[in-house]
N, C-alpha and C positions, 0 to 999 in steps of 0.2 A: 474524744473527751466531750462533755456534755458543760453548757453554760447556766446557771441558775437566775441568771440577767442577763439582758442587752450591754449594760458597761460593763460587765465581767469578760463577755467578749470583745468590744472593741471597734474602734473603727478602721476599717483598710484606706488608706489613700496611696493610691501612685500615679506616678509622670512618666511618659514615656519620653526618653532622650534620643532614640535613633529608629530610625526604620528603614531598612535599607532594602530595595527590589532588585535583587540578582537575577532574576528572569522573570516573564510574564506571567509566570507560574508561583516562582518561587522570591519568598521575602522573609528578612530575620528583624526580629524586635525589640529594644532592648530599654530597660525601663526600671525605677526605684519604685521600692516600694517600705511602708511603714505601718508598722499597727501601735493606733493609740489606744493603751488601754490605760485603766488609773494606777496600776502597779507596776509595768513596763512600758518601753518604747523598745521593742522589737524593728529592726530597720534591714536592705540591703536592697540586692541588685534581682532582675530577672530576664532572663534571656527565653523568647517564644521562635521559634521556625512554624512558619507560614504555608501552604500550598492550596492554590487553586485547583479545586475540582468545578467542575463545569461554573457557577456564576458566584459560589461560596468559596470565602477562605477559611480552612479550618486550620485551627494547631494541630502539628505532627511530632512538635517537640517541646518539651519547655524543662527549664532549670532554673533553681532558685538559689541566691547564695547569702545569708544573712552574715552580716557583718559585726554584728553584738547583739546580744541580749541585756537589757539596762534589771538590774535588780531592785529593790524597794529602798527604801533609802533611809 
């Protein structure tokens, strides 16, 4: 979908609450996220899997789970 404005889309913020290194390779991340727009508040959770290749961590997985959609009021 296409935006006709900057506030039509929105701002993203998120926190990340965990980051865990299961091996020297491998680490899972997990964090909220929210989009403030002027006619919703879009919110949830997001989970990334991690994996070093040589000196970069790239994403190998990610999932997103929103928790409600706020409607105009």
């Amino acid at each position: 979908s296409s935006y006709p404005t900057k506030e039509s889309m929105g701002k993203l913020r998120f926190e990340i609450l965990d980051l865990k290194l299961n091996s020297e390779k491998t680490a899972i991340l997990k964090g909220k996220w929210e989009l403030i727009r002027m006619k919703d508040h879009p919110n949830g959770l997001f989970y990334v899997d991690l994996e070093k290749f040589d000196e970069n961590w790239l994403i190998t997985k990610d999932s997103t789970i929103s928790f409600e959609i706020n409607t105009p009021l």
